[in-house]
N, C-alpha and C positions, 0 to 999 in steps of 0.2 A: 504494500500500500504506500503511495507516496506522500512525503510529508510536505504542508503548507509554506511556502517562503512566507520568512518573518523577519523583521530589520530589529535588534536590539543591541545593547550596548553589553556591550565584552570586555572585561578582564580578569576572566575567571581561570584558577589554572583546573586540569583535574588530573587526581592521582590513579593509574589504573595498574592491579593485580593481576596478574593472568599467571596461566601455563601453559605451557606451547602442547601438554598434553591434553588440557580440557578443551573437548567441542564446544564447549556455548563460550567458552573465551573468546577464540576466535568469532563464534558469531556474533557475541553482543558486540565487539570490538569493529565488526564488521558494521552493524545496527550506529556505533557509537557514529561512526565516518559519513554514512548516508546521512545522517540525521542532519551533523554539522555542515553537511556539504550545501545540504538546503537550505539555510538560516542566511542571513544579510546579518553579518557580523560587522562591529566596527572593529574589531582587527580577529586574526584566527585565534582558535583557543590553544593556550598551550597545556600540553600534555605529556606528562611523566611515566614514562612506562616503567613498573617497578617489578620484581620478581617472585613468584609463588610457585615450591614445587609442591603439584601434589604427592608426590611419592620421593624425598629424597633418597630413599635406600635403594631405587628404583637399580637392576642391573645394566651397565652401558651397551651388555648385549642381548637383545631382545630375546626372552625363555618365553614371554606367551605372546599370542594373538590380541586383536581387539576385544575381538569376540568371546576368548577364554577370560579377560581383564573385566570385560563384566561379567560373563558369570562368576568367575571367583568374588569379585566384589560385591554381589548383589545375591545371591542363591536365586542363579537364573538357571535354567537349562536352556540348550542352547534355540531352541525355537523363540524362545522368550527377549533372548541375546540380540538377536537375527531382528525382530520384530521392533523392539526400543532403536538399535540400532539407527532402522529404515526410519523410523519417526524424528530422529534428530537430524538424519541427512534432507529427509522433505523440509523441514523447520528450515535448515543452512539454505536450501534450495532456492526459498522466498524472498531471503538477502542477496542473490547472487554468487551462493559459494556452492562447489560443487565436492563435497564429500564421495571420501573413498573409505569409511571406517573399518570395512573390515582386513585392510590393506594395511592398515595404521601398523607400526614397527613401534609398540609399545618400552620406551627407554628411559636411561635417566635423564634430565633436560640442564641438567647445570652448566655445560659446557657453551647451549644454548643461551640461558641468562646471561653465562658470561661474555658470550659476542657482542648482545645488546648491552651491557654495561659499557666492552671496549666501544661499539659506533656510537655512543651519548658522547663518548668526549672528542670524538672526532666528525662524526655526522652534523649535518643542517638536519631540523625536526621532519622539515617533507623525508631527507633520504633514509632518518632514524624511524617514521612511520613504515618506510618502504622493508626499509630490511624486518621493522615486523613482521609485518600481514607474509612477505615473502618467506621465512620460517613456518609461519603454521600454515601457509601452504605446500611449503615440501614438507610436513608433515599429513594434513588431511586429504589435501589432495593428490599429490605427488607420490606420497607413501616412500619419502626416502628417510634416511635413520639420522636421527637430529645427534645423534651422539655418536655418531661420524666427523672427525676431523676437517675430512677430505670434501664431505659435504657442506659442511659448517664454512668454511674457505669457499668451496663457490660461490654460494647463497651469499656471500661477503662481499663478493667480487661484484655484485649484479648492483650494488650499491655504490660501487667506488672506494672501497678499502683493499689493501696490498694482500693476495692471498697471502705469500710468504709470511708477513706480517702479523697476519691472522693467527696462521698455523704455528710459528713460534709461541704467541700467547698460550693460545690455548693447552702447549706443551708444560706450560708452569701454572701457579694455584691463582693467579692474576685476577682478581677480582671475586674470588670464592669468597670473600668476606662480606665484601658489598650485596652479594647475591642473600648470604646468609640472614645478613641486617634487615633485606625487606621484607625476609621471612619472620626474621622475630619480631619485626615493627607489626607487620597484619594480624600476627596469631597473639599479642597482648592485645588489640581489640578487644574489647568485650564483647560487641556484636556481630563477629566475624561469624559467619557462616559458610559463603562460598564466594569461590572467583567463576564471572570475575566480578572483581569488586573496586566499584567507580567512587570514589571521594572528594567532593568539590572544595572550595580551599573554605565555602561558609561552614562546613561538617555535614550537609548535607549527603548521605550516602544511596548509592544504589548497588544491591547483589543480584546475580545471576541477571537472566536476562526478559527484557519486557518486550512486547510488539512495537514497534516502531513510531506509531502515534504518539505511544503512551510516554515512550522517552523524551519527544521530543518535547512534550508537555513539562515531563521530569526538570529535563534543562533549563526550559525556557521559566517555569516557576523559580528555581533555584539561584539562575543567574538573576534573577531580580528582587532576590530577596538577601541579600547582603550583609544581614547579620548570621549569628553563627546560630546553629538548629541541632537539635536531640535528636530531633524526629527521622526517623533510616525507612526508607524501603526498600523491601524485602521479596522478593522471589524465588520460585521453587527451584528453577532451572539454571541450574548451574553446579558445580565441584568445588567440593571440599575433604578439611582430614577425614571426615569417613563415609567420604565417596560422592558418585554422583547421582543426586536427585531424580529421579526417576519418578 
C-alpha cells in the first residue's frame, strides 16, 4: 500500500537494532526506507544502524537449515516450518523483497556487524544504508554465508571499500567490542523485546514490524512531538532472545 506525501520538519535521528539473521529486520528496515522515501523532509533522517545478535554462540559454519532453525526453535514439524516460513516471505513480498528462506545458510553474524561498524567510519550514510540492505540480501535473498570472509569483502567492495582492507580487518577482533556494547546497550532495556527495534532520539520506541500506513503515522506522530515519551509500541512480529514471534 502506498504511503501519502507529507512535508514536515526533521531532525530527528533514529536508532535501529537489527540482525542480519532476522527476517522482519530486514523487512521492517525495508518498510522503514519506503516510508521515508515518501515524506517531504526538511532534511533526511539520520540513522544509526546498531548491532543485535540473535544467537551469539551461533556456529561460523552452518550445522542447520532454515527450516531445521525453526523447528528446533519453535517445536515445529517441519510442515508447520514450511508453512510460517511461506507466510513471512509473502509478508517480504508486499515491500519488494524477494525471500529465499529456506536457502538461508543459518550462521554467526558478528563478523557481519563488524563490516558495518568498519563502513560507519568510513562510508557516507546513503553508501553505509547500501552496504546494509546489501548484507541481508546476500543473506535472504542470495543465500550466501555472511560468515564468509570472502563474501563479507565482496559485498564490501559493491560499496566502495578496499576488499584487501576488508579482509585484513576482519582477520583481527576489530570492532568485536563495539558490536558487543550494542548488545549490552538493547538487552538493559527494560522493554526490549524484539529486533528490530527503532528508537527515536524523543524515547519514542517501535518493535518488530507494523504495515506501512501504520509506521508512517508512527513517524510522523513522533517526529512532532519532541518531548521525550514512556509510551513504546509494540509488535508481535519480529526476533528476539527467545526467538521469533510466530
Amino acid at each position: 500500500m502506498s504511503v501519502g506525501i507529507m512535508k514536515i520538519e526533521n531532525d530527528m535521528k533514529i536508532l535501529v537494532w537489527s540482525d542480519f539473521q532476522c527476517p522482519f529486520c530486514y523487512m521492517g528496515e525495508k518498510m522503514l526506507e519506503n516510508v521515508l522515501s515518501s515524506m517531504e523532509l526538511s532534511e533526511p533522517v539520520e540513522i544509526e544502524y546498531k548491532s543485535y545478535q540473535l544467537d551469539p554462540l551461533a556456529p561460523r559454519v552452518p550445522v542447520e537449515s532454515m527450516t531445521e532453525h525453526f523447528m528446533s526453535g519453535h517445536d515445529m514439524d517441519v510442515a508447520a516450518a514450511e508453512a510460517r516460513m511461506e507466510q513471512i516471505t509473502h509478508m517480504a513480498s508486499k515491500v519488494g523483497l524477494k525471500y529465499n528462506l529456506p536457502g538461508v545458510k543459518v550462521c554467526n553474524t558478528m563478523d557481519a556487524h563488524r563490516l558495518m561498524k568498519f563502513g560507519a567510519q568510513r562510508l557516507s550514510p546513503g553508501k553505509l544504508k547500501k552496504l546494509n540492505f546489501n548484507l541481508f540480501k546476500a543473506n535472504f535473498e542470495d543465500n550466501l554465508l555472511l560468515s564468509d570472509h570472502n563474501v563479507l569483502a565482496e559485498i564490501a567492495v559493491t560499496v566502495g571499500l578496499e576488499r584487501e582492507e576488508v579482509r585484513r580487518m576482519l582477520q583481527t577482533d576489530a570492532y568485536v567490542k563495539a558490536v558487543c556494547h550494542d548488545q549490552d546497550e538493547i538487552d538493559a532495556r527494560t522493554d526490549f523485546e524484539f529486533v528490530p527495534y527503532m528508537l527515536l532520539d524523543n524515547g519514542s520506541v517501535l518493535q518488530g514490524v507494523m504495515k506501512e500506513p501504520e509506521l508512517s503515522e508512527w513517524l510522523k506522530d513522533s517526529m512532532a512531538n519532541k518531548e521525550s515519551s514512556e509510551s513504546f509500541t509494540t509488535t508481535r512480529e519480529g526476533c528476539g532472545p527467545k526467538g521469533c514471534a510466530i
